[in-house]
DRENDO-1510 file (C-alpha; in Angstrom, 1 decimal, always signed):
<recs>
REC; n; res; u; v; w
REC; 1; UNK; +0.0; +0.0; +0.0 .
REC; 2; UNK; +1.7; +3.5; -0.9 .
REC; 3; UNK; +1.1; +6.1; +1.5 .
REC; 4; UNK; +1.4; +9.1; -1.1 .
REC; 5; UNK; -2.0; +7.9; -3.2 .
REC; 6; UNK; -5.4; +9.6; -2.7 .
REC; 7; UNK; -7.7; +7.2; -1.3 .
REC; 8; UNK; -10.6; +5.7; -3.6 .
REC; 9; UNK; -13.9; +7.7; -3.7 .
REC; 10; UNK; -16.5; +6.0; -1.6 .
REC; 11; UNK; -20.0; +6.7; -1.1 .
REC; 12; UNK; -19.9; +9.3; +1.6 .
REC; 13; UNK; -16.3; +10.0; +1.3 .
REC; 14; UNK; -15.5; +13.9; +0.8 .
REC; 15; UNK; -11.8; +13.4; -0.4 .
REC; 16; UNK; -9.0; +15.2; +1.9 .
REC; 17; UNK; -9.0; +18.5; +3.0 .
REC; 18; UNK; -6.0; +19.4; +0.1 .
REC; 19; UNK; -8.4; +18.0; -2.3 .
REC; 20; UNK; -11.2; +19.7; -1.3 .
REC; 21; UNK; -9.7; +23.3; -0.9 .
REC; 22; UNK; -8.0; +22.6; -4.7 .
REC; 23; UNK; -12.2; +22.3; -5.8 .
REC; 24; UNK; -12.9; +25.6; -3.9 .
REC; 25; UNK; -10.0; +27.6; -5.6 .
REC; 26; UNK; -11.3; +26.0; -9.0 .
REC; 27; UNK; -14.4; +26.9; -8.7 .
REC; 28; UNK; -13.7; +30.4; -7.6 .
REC; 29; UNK; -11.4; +31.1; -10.2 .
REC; 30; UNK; -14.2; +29.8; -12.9 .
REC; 31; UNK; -16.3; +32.2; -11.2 .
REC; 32; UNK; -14.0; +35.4; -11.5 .
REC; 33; UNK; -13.6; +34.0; -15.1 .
REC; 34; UNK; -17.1; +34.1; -16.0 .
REC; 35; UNK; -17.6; +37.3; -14.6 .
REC; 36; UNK; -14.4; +38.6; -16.4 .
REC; 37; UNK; -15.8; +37.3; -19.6 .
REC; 38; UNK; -19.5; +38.5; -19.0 .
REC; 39; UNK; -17.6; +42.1; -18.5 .
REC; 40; UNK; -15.6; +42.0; -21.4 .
REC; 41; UNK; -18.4; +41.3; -23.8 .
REC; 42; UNK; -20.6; +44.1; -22.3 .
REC; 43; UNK; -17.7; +46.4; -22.6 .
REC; 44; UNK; -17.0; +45.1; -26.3 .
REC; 45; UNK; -20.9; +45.2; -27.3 .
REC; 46; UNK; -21.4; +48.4; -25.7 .
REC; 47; UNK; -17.8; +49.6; -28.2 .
REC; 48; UNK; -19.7; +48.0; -30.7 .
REC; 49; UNK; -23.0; +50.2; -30.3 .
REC; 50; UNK; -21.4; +53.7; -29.9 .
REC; 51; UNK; -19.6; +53.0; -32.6 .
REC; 52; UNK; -22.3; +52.4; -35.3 .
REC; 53; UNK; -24.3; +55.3; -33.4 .
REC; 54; UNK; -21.5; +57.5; -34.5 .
REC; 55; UNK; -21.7; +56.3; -37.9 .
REC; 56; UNK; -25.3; +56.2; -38.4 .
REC; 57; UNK; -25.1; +60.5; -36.8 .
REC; 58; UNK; -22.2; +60.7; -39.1 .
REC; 59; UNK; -23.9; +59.0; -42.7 .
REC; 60; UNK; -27.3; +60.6; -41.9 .
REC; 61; UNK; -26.2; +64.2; -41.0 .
REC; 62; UNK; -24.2; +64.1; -44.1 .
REC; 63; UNK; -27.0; +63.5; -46.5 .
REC; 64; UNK; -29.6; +65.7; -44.4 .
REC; 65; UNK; -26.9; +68.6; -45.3 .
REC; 66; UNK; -26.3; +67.4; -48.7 .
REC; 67; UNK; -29.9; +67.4; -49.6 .
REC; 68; UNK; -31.3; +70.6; -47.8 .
REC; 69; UNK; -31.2; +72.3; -51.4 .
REC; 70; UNK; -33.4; +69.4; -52.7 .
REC; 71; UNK; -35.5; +70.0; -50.1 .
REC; 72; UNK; -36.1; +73.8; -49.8 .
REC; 73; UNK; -37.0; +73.5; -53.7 .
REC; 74; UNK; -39.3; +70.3; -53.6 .
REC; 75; UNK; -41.3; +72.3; -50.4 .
REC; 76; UNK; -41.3; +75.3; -53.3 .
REC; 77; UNK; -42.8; +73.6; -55.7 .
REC; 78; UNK; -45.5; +71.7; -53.5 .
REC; 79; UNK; -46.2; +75.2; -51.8 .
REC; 80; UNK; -46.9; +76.6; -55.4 .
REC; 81; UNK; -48.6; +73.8; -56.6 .
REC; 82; UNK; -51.5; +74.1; -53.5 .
REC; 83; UNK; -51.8; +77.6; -53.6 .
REC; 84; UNK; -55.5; +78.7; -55.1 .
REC; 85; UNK; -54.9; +79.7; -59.5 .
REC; 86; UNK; -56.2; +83.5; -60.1 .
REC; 87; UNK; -59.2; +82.0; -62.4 .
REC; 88; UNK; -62.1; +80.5; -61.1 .
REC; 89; UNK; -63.8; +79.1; -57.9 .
REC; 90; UNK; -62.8; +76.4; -55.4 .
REC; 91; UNK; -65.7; +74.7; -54.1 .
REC; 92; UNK; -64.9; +71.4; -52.4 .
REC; 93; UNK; -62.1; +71.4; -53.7 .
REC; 94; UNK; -63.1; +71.6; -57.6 .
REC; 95; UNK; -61.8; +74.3; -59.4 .
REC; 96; UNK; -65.0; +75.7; -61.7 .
REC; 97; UNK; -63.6; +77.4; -64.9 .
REC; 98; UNK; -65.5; +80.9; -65.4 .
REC; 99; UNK; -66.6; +79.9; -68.8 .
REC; 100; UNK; -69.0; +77.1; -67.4 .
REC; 101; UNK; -70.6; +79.3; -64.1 .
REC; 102; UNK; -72.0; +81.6; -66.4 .
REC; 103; UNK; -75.4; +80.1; -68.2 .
</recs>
């Protein structure tokens, strides 16, 4: 019988106090390593978010400064388009010609 070996695991049995204190500092340590790596991925998916945020802000304040021309003249044209015409009536919304009110 050698005096150095671990005794077998029996039902009941808890192992030695070395053994059982090596399980603890496992254990812990795959803790704080979970939690490390939980962090880490918050941290990178937060990088991840502000980063296209910029981009997005960036992209979209480029074309809304780009296209402020194109829009100043399309709100123009739809401004001029609405606006009554110097012949005729609107009733409803129909625009009567002069030519057919008078009978």
């Amino acid at each position: 019988m050698h005096l150095e070996e671990e005794p077998r695991a029996r039902i009941g049995y808890r192992g030695s106090a070395v053994s059982r204190a090596k399980q603890l500092a496992l254990k812990s340590l795959a803790v704080v390593g979970g939690v490390l790596m939980l962090a880490g991925a918050v941290v990178v998916s937060f990088a991840v978010v502000v980063i296209g945020l910029a981009i997005v802000l960036t992209v979209g304040g480029y074309l809304w400064w780009k296209t402020r021309d194109l829009r100043s003249e399309m709100r123009a044209r739809m401004e001029a388009q609405w606006q009554p015409q110097s012949r005729g009536r609107i009733i409803e919304g129909e625009v009567i010609p002069p030519e057919r009110t008078r009978h």
